[in-house]
LUMMI-610937 format. One record per residue (C-alpha): residue number from 1; x, y, z. Coordinates in Angstrom, 1 decimal, decimal comma, always signed. Example, Ala and Ser with C-alpha at 12.3 -4.5 7.8 and 13.67 -1.06 7.14 Angstrom:
! residues 2
<atom><nr>1</nr><xx>+12,3</xx><yy>-4,5</yy><zz>+7,8</zz></atom>
<atom><nr>2</nr><xx>+13,7</xx><yy>-1,1</yy><zz>+7,1</zz></atom>
This chain:
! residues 200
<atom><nr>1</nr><xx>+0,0</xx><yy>+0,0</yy><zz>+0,0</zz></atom>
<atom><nr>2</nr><xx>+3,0</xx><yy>+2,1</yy><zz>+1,1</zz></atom>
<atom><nr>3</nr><xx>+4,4</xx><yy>+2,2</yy><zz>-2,7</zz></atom>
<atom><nr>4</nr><xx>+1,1</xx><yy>+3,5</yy><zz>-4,2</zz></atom>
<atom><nr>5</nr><xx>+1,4</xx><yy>+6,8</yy><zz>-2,0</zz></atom>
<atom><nr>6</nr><xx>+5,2</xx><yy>+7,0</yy><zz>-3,4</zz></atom>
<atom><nr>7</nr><xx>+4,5</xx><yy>+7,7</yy><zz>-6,5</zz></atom>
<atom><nr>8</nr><xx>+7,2</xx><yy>+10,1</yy><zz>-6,7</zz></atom>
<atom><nr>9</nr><xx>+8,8</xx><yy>+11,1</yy><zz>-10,1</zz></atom>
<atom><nr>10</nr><xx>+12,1</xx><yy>+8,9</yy><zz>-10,8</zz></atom>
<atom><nr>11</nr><xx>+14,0</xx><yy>+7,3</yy><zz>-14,0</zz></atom>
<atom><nr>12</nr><xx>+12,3</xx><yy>+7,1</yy><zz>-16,8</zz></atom>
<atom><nr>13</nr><xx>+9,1</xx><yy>+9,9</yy><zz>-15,8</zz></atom>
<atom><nr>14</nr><xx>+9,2</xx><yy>+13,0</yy><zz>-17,5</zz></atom>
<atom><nr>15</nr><xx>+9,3</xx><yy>+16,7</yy><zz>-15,6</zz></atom>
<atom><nr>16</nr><xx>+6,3</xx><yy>+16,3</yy><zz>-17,7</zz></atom>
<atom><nr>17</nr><xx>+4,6</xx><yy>+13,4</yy><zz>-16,1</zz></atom>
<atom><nr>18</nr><xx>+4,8</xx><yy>+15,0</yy><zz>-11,9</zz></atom>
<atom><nr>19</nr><xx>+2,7</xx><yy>+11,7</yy><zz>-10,1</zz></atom>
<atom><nr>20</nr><xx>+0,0</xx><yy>+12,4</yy><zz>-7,4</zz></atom>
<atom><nr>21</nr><xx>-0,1</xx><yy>+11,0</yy><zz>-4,3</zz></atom>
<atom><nr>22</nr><xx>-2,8</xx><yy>+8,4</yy><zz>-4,4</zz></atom>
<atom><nr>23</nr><xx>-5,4</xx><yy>+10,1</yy><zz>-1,9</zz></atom>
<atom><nr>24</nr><xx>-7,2</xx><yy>+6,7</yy><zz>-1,7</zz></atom>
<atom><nr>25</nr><xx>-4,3</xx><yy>+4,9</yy><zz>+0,2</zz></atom>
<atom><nr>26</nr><xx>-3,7</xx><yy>+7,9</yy><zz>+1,8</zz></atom>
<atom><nr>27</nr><xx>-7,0</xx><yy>+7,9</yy><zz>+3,6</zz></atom>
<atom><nr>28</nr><xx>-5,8</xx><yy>+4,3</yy><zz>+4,8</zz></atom>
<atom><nr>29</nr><xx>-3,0</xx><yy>+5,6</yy><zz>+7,0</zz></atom>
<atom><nr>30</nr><xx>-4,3</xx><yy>+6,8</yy><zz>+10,3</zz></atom>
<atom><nr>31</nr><xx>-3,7</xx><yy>+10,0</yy><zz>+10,7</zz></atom>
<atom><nr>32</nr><xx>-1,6</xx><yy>+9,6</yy><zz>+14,3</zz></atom>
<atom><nr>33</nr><xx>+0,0</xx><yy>+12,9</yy><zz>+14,8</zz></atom>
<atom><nr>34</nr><xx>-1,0</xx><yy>+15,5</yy><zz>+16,5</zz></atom>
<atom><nr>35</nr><xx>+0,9</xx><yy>+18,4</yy><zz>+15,3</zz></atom>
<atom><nr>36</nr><xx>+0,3</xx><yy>+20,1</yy><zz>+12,1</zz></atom>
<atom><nr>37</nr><xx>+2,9</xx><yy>+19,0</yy><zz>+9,2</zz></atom>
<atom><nr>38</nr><xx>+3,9</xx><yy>+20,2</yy><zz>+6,0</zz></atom>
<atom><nr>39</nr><xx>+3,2</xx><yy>+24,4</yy><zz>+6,8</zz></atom>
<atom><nr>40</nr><xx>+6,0</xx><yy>+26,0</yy><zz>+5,6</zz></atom>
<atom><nr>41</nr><xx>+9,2</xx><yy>+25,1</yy><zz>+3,3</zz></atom>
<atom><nr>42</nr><xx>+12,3</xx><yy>+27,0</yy><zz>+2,6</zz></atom>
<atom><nr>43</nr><xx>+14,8</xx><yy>+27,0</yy><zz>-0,3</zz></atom>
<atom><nr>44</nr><xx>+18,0</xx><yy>+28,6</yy><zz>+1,1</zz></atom>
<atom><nr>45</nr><xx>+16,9</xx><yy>+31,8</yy><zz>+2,3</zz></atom>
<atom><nr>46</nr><xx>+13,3</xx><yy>+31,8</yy><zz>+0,6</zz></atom>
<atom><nr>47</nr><xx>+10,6</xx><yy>+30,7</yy><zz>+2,7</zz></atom>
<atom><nr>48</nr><xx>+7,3</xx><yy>+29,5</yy><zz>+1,7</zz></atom>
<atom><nr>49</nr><xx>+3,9</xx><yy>+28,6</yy><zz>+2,5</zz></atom>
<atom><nr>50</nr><xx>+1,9</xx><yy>+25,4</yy><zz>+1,5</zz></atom>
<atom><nr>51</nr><xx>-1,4</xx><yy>+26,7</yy><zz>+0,2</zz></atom>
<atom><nr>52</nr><xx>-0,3</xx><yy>+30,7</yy><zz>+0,5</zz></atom>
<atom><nr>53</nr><xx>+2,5</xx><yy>+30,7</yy><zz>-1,9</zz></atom>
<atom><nr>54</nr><xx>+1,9</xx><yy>+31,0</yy><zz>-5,0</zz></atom>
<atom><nr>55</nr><xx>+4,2</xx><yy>+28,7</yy><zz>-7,8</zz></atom>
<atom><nr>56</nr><xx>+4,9</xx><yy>+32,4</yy><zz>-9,6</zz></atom>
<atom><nr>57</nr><xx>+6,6</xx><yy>+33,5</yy><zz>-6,2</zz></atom>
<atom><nr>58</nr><xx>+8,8</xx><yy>+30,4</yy><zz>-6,4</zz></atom>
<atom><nr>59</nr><xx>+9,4</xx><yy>+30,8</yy><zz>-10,3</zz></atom>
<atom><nr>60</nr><xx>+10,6</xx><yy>+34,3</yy><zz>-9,6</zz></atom>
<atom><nr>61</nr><xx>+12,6</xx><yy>+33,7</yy><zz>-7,0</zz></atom>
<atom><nr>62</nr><xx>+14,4</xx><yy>+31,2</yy><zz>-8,3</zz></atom>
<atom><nr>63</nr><xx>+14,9</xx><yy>+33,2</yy><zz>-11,7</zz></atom>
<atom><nr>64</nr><xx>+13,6</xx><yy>+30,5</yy><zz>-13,9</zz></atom>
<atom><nr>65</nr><xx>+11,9</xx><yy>+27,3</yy><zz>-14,5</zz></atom>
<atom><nr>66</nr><xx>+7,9</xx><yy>+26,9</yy><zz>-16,6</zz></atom>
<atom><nr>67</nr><xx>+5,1</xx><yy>+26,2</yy><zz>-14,6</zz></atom>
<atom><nr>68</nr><xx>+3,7</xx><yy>+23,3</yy><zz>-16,5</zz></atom>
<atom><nr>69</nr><xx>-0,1</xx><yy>+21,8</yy><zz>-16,3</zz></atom>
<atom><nr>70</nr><xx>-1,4</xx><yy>+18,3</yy><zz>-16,7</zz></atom>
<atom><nr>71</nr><xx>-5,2</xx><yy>+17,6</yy><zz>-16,5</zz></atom>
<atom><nr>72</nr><xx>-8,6</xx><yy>+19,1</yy><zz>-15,8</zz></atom>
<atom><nr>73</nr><xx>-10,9</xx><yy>+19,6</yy><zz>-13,2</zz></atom>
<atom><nr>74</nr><xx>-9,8</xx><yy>+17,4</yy><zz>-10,2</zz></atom>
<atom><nr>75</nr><xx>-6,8</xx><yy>+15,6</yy><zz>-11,7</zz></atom>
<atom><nr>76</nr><xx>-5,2</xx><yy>+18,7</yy><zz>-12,6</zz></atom>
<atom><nr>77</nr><xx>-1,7</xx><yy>+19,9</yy><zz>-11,4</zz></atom>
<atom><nr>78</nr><xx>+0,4</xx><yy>+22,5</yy><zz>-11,7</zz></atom>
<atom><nr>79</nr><xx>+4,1</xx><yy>+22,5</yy><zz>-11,3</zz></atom>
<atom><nr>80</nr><xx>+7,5</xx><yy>+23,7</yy><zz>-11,7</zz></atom>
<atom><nr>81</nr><xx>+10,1</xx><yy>+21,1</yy><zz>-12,0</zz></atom>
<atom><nr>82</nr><xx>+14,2</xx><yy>+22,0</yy><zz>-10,9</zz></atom>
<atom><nr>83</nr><xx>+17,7</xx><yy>+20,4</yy><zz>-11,2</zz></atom>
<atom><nr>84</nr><xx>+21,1</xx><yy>+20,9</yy><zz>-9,1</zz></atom>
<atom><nr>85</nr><xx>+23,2</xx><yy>+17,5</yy><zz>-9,4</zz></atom>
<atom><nr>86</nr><xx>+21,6</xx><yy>+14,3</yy><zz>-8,1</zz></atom>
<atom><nr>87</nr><xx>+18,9</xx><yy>+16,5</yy><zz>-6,5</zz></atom>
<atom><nr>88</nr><xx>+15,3</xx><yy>+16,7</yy><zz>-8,1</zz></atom>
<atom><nr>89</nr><xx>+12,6</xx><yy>+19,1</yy><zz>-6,8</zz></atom>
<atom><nr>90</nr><xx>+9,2</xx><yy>+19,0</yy><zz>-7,8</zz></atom>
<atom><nr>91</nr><xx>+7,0</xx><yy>+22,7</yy><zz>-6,9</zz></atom>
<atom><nr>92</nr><xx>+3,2</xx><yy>+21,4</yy><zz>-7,7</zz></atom>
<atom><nr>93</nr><xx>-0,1</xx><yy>+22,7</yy><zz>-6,8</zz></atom>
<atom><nr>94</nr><xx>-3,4</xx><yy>+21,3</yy><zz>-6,9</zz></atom>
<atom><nr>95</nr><xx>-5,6</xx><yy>+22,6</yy><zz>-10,4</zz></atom>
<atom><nr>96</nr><xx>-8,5</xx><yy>+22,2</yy><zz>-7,8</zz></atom>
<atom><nr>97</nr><xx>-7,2</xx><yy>+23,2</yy><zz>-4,4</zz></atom>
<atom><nr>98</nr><xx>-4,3</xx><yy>+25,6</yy><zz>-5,0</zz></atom>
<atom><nr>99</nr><xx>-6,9</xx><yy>+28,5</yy><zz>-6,5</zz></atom>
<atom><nr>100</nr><xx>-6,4</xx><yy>+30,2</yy><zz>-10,2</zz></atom>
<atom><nr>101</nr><xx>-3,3</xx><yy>+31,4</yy><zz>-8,6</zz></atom>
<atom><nr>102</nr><xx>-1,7</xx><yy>+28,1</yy><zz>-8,4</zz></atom>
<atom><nr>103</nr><xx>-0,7</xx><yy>+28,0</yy><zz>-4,3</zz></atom>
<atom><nr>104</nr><xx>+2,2</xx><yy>+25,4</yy><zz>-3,7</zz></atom>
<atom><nr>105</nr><xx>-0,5</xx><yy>+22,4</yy><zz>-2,5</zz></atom>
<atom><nr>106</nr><xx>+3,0</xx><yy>+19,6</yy><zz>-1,8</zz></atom>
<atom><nr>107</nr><xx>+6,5</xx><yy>+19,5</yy><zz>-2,7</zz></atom>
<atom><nr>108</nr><xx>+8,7</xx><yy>+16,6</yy><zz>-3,4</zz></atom>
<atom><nr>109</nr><xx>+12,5</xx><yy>+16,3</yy><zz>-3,3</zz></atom>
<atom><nr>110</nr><xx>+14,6</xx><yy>+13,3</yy><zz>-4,6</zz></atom>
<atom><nr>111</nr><xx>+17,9</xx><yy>+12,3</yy><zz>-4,9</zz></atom>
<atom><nr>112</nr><xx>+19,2</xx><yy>+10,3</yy><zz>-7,6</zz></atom>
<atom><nr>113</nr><xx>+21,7</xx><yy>+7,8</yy><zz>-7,7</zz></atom>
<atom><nr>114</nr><xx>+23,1</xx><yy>+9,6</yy><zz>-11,1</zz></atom>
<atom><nr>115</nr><xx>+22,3</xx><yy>+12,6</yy><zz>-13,0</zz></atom>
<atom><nr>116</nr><xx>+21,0</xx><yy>+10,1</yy><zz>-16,0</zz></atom>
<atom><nr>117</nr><xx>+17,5</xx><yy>+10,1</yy><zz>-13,9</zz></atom>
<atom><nr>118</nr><xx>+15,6</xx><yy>+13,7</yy><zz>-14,9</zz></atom>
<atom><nr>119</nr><xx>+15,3</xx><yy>+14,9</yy><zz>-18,6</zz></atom>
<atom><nr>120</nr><xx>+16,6</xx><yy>+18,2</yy><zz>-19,2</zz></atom>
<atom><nr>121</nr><xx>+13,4</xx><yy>+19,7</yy><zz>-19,2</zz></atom>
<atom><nr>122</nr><xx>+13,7</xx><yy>+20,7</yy><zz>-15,2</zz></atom>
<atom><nr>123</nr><xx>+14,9</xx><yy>+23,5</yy><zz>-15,0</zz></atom>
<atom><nr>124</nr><xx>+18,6</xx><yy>+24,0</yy><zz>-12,9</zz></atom>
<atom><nr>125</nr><xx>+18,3</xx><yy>+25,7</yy><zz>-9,4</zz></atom>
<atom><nr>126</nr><xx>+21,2</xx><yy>+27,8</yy><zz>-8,5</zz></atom>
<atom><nr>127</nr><xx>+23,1</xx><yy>+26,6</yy><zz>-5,5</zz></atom>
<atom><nr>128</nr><xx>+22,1</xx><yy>+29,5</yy><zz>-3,4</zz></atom>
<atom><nr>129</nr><xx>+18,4</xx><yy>+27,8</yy><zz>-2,9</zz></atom>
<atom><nr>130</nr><xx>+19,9</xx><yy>+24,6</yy><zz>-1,5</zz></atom>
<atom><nr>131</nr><xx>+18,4</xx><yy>+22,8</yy><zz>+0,8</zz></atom>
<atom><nr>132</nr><xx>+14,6</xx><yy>+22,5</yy><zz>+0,5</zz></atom>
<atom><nr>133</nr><xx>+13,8</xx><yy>+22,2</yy><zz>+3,9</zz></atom>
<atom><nr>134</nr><xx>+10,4</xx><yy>+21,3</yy><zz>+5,1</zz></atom>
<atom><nr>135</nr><xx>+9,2</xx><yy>+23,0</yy><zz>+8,5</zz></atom>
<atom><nr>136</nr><xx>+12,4</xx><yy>+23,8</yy><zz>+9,3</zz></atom>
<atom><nr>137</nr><xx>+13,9</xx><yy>+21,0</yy><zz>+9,9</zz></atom>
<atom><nr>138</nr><xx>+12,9</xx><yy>+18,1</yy><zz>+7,7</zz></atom>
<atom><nr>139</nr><xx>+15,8</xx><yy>+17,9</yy><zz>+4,7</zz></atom>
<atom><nr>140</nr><xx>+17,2</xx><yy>+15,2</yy><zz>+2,4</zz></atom>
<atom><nr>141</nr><xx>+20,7</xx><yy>+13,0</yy><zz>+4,0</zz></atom>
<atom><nr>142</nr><xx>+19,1</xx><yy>+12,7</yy><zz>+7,6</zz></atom>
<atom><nr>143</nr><xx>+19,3</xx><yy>+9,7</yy><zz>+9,0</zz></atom>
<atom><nr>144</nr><xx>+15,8</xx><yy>+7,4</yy><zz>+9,9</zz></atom>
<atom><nr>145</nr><xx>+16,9</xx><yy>+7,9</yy><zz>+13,9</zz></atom>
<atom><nr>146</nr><xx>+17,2</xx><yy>+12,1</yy><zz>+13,2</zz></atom>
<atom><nr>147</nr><xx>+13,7</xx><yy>+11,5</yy><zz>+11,3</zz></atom>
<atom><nr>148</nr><xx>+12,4</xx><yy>+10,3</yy><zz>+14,2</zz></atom>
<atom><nr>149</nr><xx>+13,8</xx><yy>+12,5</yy><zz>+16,8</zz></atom>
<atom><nr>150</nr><xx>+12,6</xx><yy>+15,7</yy><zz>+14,5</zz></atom>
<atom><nr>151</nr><xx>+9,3</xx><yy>+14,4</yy><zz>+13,9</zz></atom>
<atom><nr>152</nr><xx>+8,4</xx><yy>+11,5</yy><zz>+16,5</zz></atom>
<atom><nr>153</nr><xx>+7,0</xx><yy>+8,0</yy><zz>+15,2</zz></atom>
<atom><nr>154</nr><xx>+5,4</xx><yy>+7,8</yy><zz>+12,2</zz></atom>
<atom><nr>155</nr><xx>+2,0</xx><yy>+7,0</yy><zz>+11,2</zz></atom>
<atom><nr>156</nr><xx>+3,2</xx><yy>+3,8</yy><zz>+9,4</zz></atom>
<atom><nr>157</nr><xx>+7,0</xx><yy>+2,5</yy><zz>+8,6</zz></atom>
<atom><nr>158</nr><xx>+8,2</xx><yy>-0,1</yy><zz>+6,4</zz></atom>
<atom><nr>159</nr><xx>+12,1</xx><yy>-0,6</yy><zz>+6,0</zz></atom>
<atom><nr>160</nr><xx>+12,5</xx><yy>+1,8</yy><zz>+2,7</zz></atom>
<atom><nr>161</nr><xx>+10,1</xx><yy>+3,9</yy><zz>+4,5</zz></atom>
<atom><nr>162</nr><xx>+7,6</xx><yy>+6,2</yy><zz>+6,8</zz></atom>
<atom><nr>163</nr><xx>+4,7</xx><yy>+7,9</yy><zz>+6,1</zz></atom>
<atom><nr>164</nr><xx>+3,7</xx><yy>+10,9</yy><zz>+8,8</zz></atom>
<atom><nr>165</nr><xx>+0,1</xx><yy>+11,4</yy><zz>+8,3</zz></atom>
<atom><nr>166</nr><xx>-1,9</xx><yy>+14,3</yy><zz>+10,6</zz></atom>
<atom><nr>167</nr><xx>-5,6</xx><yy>+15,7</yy><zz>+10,1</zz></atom>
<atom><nr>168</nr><xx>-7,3</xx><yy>+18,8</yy><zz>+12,3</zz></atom>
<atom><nr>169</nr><xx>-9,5</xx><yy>+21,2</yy><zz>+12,6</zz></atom>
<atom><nr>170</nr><xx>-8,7</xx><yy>+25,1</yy><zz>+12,1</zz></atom>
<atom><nr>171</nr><xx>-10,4</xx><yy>+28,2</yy><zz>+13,0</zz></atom>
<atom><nr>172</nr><xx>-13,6</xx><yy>+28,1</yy><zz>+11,1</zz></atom>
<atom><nr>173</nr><xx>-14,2</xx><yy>+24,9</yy><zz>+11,0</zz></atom>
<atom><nr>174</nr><xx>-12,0</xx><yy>+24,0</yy><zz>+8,0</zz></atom>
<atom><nr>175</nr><xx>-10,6</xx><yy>+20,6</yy><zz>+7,5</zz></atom>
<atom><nr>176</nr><xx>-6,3</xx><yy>+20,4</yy><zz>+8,0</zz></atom>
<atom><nr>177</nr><xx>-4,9</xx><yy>+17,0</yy><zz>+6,1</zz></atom>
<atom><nr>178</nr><xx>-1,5</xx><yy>+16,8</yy><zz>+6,1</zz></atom>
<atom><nr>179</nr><xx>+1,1</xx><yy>+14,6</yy><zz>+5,0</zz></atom>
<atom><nr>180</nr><xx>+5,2</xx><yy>+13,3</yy><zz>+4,4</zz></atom>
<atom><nr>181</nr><xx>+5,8</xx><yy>+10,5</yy><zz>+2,6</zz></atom>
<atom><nr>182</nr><xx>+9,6</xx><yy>+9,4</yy><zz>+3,0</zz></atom>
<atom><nr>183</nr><xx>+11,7</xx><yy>+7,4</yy><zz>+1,6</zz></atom>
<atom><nr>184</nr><xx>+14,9</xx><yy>+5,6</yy><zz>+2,9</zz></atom>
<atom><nr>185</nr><xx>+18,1</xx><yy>+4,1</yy><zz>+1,0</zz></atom>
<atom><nr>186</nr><xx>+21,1</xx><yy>+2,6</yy><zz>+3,8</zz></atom>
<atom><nr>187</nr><xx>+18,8</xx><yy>+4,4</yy><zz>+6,5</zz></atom>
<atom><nr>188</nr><xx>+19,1</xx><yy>+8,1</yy><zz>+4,6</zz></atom>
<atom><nr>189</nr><xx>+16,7</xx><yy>+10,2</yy><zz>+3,5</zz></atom>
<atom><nr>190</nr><xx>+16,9</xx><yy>+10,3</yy><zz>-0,3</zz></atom>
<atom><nr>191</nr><xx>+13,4</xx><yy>+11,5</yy><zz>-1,0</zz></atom>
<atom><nr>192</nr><xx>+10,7</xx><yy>+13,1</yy><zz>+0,7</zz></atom>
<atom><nr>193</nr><xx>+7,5</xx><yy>+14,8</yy><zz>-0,3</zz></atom>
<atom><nr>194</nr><xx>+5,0</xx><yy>+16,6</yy><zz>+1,8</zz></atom>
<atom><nr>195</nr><xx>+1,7</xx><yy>+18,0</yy><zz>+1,3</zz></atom>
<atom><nr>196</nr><xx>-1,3</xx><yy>+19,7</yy><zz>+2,4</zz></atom>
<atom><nr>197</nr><xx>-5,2</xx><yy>+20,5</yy><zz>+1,9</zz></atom>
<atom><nr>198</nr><xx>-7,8</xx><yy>+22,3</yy><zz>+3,5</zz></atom>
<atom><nr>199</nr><xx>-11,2</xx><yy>+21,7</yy><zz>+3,2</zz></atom>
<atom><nr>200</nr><xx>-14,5</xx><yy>+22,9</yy><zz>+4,6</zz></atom>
């Protein structure tokens, strides 16, 4: 079940092609903690907002990179796709969720085992915007135990991976789900991807 909500972008998927998580599995994973995930991201210095910042903040920020669209109605995404060495970042926003001006709805960040992995059409991120880092303290090379110690336990674990899965209530009586799906290679974190939606 785990590997259907992985369905992160690797070797032979376009910047073209970004997967979704599958929100059916998702809903399978009991949402166990307590505090609110996936709020805020940062690329070096930039910091953003899942569902405030918009994926033309990002794009000029960065000084670069095509938003791109797949889909319609519910099934459509948004996103911006980057490059720097074995890393691969993924900007997307939900067509449905992120609003006409495309808010940043989940990120994902991978890192290859070669630089063979992403077509050239992902654009490169300077250096300056390294590392994402996800709520200020979730970022790619930690070990499973720093994982662990950041976050707490996860919702569900598997040996390649965790999945950290969290649903609230806000102010207004708006719906919070919440999620990071991360993934583990000789007990590092080579790819995570976090996301969020509210609903009323």
């Amino acid at each position: 079940m785990l590997l259907l909500l992985l369905a992160i972008p690797a070797d032979h998927c376009s910047a073209q092609t970004p997967l979704q998580v599958d929100e059916h599995a998702l809903e399978r994973v009991p949402p166990t903690v307590k505090k609110r995930l996936a709020t805020r991201f940062s690329l070096g210095a930039f910091t953003g907002r899942f569902e405030e910042t918009p994926l033309g903040a990002v794009r000029e920020t960065v000084g670069g990179g095509t938003i791109q669209h797949r889909g319609d109605a519910g099934d459509s995404v948004y996103w911006l796709c980057y490059r720097r060495a074995q890393h691969r970042l993924w900007v997307m926003s939900s067509g449905e969720m992120g609003g006409p001006d495309h808010r940043v709805t989940e990120i994902v960040e991978e890192l290859t085992e070669n630089d063979t992995e992403t077509p050239a059409d992902c654009g490169i991120i300077p250096e300056k915007f390294a590392p994402l880092v996800i709520d200020g303290k979730l970022h790619l090379g930690m070990s499973r135990a720093e994982v662990v110690t950041a976050l707490g336990p996860p919702s569900t674990s598997e040996t390649a991976q965790m999945v950290y899965s969290h649903a609230g209530k806000l102010a207004g009586g708006f719906d919070e789900t919440a999620w990071l799906i991360l993934r583990f290679r000789e007990e590092r974190l080579v790819s995570m991807r976090g996301g969020k939606t509210t609903t009323n």
